[in-house]
Predicted model as a PDB file, atoms N, CA, C, CB and O in Angstrom, pLDDT in the B-factor column:
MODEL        1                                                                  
ATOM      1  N   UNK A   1       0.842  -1.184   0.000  1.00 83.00           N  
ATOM      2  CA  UNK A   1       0.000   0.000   0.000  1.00 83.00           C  
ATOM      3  C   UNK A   1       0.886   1.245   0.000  1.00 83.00           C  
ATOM      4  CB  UNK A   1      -0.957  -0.001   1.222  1.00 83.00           C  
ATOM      5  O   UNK A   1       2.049   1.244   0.404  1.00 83.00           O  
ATOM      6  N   UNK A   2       0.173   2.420  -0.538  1.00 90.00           N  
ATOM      7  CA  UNK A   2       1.002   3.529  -0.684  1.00 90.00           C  
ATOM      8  C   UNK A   2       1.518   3.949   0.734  1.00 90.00           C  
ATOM      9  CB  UNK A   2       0.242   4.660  -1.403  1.00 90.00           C  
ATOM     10  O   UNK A   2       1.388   3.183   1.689  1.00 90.00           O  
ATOM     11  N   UNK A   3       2.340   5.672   0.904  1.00 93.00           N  
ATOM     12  CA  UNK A   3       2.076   6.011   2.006  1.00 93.00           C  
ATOM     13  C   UNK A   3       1.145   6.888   2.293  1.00 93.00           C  
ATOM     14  CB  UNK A   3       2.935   6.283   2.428  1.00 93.00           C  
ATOM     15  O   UNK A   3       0.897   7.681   1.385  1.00 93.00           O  
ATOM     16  N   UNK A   4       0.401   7.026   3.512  1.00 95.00           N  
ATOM     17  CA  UNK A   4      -0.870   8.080   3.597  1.00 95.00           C  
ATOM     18  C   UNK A   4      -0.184   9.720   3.398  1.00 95.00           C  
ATOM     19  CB  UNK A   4      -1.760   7.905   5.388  1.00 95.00           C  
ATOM     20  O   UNK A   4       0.875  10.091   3.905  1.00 95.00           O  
ATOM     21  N   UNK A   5      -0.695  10.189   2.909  1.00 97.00           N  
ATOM     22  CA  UNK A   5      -0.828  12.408   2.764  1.00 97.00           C  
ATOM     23  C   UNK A   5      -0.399  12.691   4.345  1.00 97.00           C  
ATOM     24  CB  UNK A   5      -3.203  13.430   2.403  1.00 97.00           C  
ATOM     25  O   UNK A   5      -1.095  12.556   5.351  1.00 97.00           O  
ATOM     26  N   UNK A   6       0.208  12.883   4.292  1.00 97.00           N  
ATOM     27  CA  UNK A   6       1.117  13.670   5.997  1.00 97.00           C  
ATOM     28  C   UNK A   6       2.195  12.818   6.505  1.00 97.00           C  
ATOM     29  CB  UNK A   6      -0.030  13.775   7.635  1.00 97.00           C  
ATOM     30  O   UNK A   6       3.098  13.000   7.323  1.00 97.00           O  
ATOM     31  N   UNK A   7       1.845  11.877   5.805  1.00 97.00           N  
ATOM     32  CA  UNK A   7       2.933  10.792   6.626  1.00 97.00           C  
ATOM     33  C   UNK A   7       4.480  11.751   5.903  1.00 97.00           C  
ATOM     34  CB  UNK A   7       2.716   8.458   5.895  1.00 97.00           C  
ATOM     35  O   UNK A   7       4.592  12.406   4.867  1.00 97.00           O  
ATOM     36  N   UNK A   8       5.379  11.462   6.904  1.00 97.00           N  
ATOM     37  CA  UNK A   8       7.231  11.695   6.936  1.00 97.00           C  
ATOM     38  C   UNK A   8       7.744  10.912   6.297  1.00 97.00           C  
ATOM     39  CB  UNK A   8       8.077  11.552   8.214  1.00 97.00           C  
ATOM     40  O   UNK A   8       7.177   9.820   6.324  1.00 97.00           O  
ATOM     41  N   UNK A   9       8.790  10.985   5.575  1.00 96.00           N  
ATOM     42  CA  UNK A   9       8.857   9.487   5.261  1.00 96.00           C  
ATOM     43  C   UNK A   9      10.846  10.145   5.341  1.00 96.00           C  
ATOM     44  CB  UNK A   9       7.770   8.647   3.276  1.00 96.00           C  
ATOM     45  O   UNK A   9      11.134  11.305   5.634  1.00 96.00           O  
ATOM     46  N   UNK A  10      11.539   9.418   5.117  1.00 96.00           N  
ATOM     47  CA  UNK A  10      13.154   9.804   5.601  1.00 96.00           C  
ATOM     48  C   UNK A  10      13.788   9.527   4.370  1.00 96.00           C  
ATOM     49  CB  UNK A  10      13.927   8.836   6.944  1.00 96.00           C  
ATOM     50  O   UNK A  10      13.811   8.324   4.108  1.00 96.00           O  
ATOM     51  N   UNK A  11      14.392  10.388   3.401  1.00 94.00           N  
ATOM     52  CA  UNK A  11      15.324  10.479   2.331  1.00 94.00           C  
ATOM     53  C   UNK A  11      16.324  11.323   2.370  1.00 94.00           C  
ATOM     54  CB  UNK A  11      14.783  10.721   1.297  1.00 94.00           C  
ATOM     55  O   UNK A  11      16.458  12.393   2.963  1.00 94.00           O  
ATOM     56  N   UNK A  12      17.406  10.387   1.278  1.00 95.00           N  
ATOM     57  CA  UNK A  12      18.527  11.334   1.414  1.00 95.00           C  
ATOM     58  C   UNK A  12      18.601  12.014  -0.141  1.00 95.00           C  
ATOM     59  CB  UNK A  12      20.035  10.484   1.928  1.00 95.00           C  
ATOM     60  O   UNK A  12      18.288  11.554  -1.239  1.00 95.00           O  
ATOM     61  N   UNK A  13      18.970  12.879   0.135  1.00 94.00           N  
ATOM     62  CA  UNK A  13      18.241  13.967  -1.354  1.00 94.00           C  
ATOM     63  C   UNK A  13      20.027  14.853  -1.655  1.00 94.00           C  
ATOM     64  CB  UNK A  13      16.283  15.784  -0.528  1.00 94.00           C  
ATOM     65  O   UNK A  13      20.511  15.705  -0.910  1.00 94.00           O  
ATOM     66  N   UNK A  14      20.646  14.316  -2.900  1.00 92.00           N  
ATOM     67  CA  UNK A  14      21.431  15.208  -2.814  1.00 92.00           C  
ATOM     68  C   UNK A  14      21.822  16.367  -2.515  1.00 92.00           C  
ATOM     69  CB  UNK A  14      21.567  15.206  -3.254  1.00 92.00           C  
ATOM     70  O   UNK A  14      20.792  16.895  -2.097  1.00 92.00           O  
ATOM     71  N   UNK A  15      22.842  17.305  -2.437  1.00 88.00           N  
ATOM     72  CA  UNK A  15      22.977  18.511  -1.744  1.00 88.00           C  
ATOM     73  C   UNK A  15      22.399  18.704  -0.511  1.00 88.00           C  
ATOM     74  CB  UNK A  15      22.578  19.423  -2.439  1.00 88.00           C  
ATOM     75  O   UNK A  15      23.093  19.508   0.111  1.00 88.00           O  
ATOM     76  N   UNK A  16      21.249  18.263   0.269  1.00 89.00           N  
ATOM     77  CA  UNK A  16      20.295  18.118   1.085  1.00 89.00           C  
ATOM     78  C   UNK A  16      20.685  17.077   2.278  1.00 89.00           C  
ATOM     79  CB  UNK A  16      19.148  17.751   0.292  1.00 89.00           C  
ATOM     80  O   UNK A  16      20.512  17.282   3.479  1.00 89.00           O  
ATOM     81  N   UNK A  17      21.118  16.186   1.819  1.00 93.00           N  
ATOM     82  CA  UNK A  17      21.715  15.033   2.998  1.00 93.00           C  
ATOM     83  C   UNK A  17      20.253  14.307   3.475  1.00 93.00           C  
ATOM     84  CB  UNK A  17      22.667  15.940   4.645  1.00 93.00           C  
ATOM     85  O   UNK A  17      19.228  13.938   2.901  1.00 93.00           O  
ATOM     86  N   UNK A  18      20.673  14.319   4.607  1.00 96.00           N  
ATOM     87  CA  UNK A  18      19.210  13.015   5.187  1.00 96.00           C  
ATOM     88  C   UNK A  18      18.157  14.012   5.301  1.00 96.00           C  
ATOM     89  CB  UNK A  18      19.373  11.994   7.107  1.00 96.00           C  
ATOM     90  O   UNK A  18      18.545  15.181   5.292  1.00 96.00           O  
ATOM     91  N   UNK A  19      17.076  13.831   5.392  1.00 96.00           N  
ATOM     92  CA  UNK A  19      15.743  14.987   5.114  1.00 96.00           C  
ATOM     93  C   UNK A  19      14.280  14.061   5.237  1.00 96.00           C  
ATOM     94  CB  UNK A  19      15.843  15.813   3.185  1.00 96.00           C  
ATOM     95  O   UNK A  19      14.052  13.073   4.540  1.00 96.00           O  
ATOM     96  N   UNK A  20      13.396  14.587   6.234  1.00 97.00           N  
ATOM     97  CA  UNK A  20      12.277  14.089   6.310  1.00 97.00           C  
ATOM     98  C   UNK A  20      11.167  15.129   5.648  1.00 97.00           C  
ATOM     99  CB  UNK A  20      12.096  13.724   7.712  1.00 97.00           C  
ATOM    100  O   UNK A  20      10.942  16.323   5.847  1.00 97.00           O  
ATOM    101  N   UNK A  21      10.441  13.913   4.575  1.00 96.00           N  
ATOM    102  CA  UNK A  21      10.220  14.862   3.352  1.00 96.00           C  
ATOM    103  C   UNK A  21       8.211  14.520   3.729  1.00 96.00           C  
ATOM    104  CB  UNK A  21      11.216  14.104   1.298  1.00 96.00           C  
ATOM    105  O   UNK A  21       7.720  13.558   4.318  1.00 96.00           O  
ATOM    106  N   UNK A  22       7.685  15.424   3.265  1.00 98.00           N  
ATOM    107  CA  UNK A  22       5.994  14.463   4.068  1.00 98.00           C  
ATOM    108  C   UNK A  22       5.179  14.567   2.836  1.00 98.00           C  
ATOM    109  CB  UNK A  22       4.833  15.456   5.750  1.00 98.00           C  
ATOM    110  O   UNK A  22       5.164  15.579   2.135  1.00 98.00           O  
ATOM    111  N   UNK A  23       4.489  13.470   2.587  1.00 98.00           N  
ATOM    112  CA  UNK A  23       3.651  13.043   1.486  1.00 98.00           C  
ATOM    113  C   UNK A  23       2.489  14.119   1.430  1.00 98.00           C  
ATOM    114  CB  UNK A  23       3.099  11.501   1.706  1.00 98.00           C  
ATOM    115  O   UNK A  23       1.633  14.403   2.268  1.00 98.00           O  
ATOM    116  N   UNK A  24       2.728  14.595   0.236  1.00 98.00           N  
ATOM    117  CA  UNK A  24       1.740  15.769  -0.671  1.00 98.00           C  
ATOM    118  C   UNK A  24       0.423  15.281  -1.167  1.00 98.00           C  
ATOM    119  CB  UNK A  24       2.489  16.291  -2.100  1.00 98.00           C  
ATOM    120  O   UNK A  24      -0.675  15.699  -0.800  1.00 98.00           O  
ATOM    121  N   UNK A  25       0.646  14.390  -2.003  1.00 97.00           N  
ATOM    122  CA  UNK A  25      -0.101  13.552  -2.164  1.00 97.00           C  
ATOM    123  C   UNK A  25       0.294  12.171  -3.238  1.00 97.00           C  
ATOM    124  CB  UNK A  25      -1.134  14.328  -2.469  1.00 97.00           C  
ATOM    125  O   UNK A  25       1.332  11.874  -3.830  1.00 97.00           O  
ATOM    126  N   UNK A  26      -1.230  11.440  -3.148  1.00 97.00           N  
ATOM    127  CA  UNK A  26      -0.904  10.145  -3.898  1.00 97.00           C  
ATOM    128  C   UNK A  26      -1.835  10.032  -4.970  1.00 97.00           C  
ATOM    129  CB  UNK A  26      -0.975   8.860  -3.021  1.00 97.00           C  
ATOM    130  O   UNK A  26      -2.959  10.439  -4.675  1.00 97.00           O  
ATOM    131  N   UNK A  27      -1.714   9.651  -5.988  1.00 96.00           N  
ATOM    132  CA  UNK A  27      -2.842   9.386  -6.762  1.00 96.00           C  
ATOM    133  C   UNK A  27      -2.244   8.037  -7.388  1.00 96.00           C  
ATOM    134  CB  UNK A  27      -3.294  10.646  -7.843  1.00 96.00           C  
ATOM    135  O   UNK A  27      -1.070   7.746  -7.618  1.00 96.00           O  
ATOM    136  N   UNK A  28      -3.827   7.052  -7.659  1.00 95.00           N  
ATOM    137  CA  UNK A  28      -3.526   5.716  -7.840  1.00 95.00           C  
ATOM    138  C   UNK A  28      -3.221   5.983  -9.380  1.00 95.00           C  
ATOM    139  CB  UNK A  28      -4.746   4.574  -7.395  1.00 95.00           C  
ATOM    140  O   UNK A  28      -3.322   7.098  -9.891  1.00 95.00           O  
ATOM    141  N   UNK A  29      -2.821   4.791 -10.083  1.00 93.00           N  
ATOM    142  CA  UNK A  29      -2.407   4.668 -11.375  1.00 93.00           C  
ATOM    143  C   UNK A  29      -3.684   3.507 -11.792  1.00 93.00           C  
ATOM    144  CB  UNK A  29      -0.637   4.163 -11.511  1.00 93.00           C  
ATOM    145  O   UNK A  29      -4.434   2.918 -11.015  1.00 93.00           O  
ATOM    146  N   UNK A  30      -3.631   3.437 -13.086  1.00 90.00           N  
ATOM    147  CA  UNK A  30      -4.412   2.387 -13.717  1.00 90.00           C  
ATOM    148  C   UNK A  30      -3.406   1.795 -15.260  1.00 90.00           C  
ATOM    149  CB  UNK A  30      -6.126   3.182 -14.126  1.00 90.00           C  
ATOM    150  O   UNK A  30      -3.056   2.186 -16.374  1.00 90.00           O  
ATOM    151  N   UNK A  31      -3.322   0.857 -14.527  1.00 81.00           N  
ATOM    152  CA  UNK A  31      -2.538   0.148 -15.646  1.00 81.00           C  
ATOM    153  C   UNK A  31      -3.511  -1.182 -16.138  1.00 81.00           C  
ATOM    154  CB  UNK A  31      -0.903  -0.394 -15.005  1.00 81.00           C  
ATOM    155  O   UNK A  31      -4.011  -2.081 -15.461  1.00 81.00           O  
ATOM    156  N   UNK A  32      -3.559  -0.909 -17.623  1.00 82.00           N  
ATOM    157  CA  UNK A  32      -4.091  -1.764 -18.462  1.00 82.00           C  
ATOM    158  C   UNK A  32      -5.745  -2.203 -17.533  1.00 82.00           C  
ATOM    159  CB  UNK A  32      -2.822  -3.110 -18.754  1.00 82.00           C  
ATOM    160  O   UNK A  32      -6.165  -3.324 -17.246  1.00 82.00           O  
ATOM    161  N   UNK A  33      -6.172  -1.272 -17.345  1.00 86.00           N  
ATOM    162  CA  UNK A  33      -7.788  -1.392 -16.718  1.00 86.00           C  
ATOM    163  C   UNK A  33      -7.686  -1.519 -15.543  1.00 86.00           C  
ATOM    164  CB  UNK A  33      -8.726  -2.534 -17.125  1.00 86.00           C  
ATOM    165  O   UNK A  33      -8.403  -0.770 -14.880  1.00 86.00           O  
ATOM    166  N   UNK A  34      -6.734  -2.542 -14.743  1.00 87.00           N  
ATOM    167  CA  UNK A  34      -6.649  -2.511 -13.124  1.00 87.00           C  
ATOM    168  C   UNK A  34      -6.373  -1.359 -12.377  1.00 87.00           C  
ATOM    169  CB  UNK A  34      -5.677  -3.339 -12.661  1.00 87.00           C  
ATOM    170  O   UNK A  34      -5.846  -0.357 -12.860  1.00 87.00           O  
ATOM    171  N   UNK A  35      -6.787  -1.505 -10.973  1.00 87.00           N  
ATOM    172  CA  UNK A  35      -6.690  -0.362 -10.379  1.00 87.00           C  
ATOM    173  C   UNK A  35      -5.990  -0.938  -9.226  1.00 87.00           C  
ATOM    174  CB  UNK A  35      -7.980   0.421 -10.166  1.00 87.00           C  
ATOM    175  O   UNK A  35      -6.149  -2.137  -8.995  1.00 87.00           O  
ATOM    176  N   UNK A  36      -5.237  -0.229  -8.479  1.00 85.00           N  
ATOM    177  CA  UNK A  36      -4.521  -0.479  -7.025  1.00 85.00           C  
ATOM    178  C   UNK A  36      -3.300  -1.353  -7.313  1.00 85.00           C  
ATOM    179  CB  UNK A  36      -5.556  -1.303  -5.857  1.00 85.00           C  
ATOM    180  O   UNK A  36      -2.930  -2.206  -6.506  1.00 85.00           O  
ATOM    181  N   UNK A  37      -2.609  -1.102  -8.609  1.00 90.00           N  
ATOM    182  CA  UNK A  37      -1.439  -1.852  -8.659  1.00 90.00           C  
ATOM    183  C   UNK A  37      -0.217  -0.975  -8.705  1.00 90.00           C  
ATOM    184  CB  UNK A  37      -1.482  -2.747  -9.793  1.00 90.00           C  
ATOM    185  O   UNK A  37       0.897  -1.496  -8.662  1.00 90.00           O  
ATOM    186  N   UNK A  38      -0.375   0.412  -8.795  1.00 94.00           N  
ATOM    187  CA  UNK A  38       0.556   1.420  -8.419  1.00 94.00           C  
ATOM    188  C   UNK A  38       0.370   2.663  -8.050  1.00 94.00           C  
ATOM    189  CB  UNK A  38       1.240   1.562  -9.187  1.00 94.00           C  
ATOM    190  O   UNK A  38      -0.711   3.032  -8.508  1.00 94.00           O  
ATOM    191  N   UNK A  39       0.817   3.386  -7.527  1.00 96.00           N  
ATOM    192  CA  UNK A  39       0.724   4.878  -7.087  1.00 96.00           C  
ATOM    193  C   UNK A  39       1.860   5.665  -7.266  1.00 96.00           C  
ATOM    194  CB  UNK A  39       0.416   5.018  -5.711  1.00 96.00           C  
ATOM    195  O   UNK A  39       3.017   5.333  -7.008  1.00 96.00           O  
ATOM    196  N   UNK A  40       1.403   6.914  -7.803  1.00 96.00           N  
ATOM    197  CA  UNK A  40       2.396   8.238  -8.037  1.00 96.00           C  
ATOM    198  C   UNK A  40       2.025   8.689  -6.826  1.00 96.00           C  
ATOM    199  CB  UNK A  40       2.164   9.397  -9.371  1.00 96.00           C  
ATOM    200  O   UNK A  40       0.890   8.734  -6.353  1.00 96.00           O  
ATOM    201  N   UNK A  41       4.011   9.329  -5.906  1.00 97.00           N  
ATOM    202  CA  UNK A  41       3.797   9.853  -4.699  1.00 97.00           C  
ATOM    203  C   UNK A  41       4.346  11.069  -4.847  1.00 97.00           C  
ATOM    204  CB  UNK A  41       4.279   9.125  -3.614  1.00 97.00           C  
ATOM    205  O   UNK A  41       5.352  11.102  -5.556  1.00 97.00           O  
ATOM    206  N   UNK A  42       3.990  12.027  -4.401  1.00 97.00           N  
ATOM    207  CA  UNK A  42       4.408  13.523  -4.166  1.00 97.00           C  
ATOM    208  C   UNK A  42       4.783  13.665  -2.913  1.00 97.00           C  
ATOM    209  CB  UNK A  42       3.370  14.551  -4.417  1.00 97.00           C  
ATOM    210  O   UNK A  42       3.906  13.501  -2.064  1.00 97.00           O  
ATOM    211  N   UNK A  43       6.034  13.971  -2.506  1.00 97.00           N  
ATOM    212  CA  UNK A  43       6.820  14.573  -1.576  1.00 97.00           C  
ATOM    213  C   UNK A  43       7.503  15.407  -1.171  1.00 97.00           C  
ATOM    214  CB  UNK A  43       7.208  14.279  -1.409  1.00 97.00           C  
ATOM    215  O   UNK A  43       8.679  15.580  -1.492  1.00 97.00           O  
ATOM    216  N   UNK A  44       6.628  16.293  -0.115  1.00 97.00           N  
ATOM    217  CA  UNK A  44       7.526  17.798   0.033  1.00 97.00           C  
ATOM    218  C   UNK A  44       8.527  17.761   0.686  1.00 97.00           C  
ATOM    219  CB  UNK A  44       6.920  18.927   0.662  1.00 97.00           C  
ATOM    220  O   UNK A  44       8.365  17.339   1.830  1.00 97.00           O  
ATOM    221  N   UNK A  45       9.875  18.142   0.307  1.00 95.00           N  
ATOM    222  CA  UNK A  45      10.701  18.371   0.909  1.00 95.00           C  
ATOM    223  C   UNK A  45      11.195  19.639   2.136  1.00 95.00           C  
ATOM    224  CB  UNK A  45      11.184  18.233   0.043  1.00 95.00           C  
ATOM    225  O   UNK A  45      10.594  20.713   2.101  1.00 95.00           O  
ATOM    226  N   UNK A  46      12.168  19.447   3.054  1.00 94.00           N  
ATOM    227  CA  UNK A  46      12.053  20.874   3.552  1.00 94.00           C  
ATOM    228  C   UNK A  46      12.359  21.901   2.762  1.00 94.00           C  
ATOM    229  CB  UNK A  46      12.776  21.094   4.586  1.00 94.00           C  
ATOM    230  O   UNK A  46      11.811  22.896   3.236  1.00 94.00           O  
ATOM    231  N   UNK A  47      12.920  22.151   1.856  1.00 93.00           N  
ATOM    232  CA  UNK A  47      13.220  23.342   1.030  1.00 93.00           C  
ATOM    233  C   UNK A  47      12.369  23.678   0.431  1.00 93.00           C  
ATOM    234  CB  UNK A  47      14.104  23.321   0.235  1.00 93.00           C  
ATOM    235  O   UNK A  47      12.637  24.507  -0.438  1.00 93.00           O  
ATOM    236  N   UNK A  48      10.832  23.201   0.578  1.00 94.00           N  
ATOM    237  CA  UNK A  48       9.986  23.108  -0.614  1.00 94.00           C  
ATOM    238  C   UNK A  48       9.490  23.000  -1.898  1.00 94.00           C  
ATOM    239  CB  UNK A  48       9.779  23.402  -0.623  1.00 94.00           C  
ATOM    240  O   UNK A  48       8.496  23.391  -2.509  1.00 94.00           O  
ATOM    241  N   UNK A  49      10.892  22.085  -2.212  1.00 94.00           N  
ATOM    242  CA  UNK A  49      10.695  21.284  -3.563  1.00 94.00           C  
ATOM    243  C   UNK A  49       9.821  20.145  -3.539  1.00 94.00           C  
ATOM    244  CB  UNK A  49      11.963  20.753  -4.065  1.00 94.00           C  
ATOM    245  O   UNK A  49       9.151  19.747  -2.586  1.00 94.00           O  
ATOM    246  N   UNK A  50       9.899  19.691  -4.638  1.00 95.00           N  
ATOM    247  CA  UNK A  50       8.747  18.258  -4.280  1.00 95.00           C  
ATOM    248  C   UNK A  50      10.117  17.308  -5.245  1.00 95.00           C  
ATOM    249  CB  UNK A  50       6.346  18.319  -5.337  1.00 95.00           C  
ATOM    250  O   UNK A  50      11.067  17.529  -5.997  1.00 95.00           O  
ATOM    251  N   UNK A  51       9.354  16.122  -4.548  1.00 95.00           N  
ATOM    252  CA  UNK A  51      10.253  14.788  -5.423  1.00 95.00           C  
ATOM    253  C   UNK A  51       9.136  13.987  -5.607  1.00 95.00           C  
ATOM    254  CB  UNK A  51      11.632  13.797  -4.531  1.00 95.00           C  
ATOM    255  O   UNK A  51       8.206  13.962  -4.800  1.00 95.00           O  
ATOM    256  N   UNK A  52       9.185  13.169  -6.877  1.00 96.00           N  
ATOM    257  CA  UNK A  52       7.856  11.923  -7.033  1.00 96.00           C  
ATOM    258  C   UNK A  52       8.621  11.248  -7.368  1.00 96.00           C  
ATOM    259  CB  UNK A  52       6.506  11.909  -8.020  1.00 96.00           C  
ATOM    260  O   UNK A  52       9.754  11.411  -7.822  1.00 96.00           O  
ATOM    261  N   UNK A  53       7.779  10.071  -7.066  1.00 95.00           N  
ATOM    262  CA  UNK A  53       8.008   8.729  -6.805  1.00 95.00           C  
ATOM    263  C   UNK A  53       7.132   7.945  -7.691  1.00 95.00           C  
ATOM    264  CB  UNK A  53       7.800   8.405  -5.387  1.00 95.00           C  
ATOM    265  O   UNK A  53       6.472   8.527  -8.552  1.00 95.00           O  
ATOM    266  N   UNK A  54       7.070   6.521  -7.528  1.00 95.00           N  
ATOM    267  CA  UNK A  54       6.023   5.255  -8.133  1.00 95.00           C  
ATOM    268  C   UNK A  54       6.516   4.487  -6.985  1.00 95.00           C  
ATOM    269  CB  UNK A  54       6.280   4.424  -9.929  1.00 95.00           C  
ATOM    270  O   UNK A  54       7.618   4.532  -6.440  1.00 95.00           O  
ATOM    271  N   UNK A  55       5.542   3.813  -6.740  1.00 94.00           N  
ATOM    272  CA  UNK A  55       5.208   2.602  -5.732  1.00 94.00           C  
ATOM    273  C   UNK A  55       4.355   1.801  -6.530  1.00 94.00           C  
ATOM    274  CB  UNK A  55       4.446   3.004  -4.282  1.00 94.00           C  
ATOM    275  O   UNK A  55       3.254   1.967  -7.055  1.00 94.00           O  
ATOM    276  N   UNK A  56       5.296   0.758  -6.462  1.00 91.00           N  
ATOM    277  CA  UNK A  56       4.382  -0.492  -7.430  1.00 91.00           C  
ATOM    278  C   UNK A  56       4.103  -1.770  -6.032  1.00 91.00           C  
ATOM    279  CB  UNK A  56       5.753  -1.415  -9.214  1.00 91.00           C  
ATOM    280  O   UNK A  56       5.062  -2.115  -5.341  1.00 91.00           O  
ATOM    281  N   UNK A  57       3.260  -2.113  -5.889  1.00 87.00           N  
ATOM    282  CA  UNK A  57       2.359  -3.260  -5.080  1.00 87.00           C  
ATOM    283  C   UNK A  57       2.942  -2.620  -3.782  1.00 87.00           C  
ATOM    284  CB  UNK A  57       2.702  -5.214  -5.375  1.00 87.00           C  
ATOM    285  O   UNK A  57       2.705  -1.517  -3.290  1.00 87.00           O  
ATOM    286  N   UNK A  58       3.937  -3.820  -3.282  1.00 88.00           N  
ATOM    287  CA  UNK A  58       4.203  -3.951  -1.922  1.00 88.00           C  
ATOM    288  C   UNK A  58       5.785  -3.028  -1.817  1.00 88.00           C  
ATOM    289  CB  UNK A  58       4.238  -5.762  -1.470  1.00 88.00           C  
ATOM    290  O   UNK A  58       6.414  -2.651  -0.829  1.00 88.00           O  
ATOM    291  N   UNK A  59       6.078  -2.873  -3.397  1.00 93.00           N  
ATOM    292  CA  UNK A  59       7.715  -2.997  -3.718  1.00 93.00           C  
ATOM    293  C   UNK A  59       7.962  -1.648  -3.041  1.00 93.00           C  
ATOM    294  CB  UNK A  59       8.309  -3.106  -5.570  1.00 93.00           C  
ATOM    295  O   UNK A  59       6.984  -1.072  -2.563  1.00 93.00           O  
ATOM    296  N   UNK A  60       9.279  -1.037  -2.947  1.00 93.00           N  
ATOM    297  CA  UNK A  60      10.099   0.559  -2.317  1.00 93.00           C  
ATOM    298  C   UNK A  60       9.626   1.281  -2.809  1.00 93.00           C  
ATOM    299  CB  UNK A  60      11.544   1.015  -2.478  1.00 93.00           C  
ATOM    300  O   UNK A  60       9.145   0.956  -3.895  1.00 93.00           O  
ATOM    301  N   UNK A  61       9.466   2.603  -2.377  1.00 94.00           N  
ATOM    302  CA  UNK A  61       9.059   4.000  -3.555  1.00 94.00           C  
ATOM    303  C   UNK A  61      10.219   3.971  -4.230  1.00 94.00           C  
ATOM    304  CB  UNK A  61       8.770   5.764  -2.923  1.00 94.00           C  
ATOM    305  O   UNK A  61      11.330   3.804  -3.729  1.00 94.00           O  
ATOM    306  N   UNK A  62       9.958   4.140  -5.401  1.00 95.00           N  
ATOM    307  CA  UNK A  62      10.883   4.267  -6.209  1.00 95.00           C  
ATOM    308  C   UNK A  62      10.816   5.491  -6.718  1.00 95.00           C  
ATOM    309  CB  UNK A  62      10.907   3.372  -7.057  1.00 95.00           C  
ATOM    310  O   UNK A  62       9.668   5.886  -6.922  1.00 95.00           O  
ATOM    311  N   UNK A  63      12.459   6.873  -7.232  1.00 94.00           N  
ATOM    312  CA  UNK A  63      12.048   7.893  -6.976  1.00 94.00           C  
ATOM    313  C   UNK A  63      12.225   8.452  -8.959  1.00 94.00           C  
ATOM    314  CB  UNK A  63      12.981   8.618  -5.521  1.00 94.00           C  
ATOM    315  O   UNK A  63      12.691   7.651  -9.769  1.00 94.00           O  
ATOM    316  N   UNK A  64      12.005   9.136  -9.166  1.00 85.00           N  
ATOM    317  CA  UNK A  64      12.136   9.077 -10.915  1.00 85.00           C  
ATOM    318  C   UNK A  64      13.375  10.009 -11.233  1.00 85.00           C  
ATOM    319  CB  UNK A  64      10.580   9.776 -11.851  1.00 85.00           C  
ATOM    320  O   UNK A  64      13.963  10.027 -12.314  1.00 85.00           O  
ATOM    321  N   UNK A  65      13.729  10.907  -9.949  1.00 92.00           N  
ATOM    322  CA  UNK A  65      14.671  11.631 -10.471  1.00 92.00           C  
ATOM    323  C   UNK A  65      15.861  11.111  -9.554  1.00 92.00           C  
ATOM    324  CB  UNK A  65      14.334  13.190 -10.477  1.00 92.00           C  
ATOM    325  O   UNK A  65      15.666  11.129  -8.338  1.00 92.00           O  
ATOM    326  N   UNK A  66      17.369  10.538 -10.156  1.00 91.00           N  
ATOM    327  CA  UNK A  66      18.266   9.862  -9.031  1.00 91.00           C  
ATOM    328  C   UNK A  66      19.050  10.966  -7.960  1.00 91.00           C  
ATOM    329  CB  UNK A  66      19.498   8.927  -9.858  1.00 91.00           C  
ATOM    330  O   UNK A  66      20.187  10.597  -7.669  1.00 91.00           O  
ATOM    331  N   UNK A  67      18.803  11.701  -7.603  1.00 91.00           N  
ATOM    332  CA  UNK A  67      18.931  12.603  -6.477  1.00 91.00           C  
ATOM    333  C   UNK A  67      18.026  12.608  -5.408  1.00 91.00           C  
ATOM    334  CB  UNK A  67      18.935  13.786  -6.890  1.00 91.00           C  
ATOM    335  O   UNK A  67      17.891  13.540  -4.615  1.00 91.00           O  
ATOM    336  N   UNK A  68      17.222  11.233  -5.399  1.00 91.00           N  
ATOM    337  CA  UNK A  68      16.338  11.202  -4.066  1.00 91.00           C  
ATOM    338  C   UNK A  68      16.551   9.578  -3.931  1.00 91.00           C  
ATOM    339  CB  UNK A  68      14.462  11.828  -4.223  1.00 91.00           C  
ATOM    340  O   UNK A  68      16.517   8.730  -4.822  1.00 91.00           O  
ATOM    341  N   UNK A  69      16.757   9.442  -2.674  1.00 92.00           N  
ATOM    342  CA  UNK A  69      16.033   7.798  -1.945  1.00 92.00           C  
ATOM    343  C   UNK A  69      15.977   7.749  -0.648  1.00 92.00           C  
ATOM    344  CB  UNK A  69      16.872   6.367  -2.199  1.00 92.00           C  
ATOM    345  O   UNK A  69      16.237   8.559   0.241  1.00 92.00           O  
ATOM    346  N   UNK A  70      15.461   6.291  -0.682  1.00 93.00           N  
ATOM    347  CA  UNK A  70      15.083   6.177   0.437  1.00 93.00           C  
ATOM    348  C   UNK A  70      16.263   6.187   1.438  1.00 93.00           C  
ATOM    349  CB  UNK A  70      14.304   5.116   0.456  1.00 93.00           C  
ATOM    350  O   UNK A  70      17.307   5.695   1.009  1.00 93.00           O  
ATOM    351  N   UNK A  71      16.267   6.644   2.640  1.00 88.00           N  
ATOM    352  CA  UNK A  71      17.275   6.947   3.631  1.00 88.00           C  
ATOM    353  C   UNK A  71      16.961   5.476   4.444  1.00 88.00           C  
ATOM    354  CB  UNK A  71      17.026   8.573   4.562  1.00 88.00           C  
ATOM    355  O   UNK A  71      17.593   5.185   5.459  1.00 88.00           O  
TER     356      UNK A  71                                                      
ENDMDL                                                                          
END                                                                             
C-alpha cells in the first residue's frame, strides 16, 4: 500500500543530505484497466521542492529523479 498524505517518510536527497520529506499527495495509477497496482507519490521536501516517486504493489518507492532515496 502507498504512504498516507502527511505521513514523513526519511530520504537522502542530494545537496540536502538526510531529510524528512511528508507526502503531498498520492494518486492511484491504472494500468491496463486494473486499479490499485501502483501509485504516483508527491513529496515535500524541507526546502519546498517536491520529489515523485512510483510505488508499485508492496515494492520501495521508487524515486524518478536519481537525487532522491530512500534513507
Amino acid at each position: 500500500m502507498p504512504p498516507a498524505v502527511g505521513e514523513g517518510i526519511a530520504l537522502e536527497v542530494l545537496g540536502l543530505g538526510r531529510v524528512t520529506a511528508v507526502v503531498e499527495r498520492v494518486d492511484e495509477l491504472v494500468q491496463e484497466g486494473v486499479r490499485g497496482l501502483a501509485w504516483r507519490v508527491t513529496l515535500r521536501l524541507p526546502d519546498g521542492t517536491a520529489a515523485h516517486g512510483i510505488q508499485r504493489g508492496r515494492a520501495r518507492l521508487a524515486f524518478l529523479d536519481p537525487r532522491h532515496r530512500l534513507a
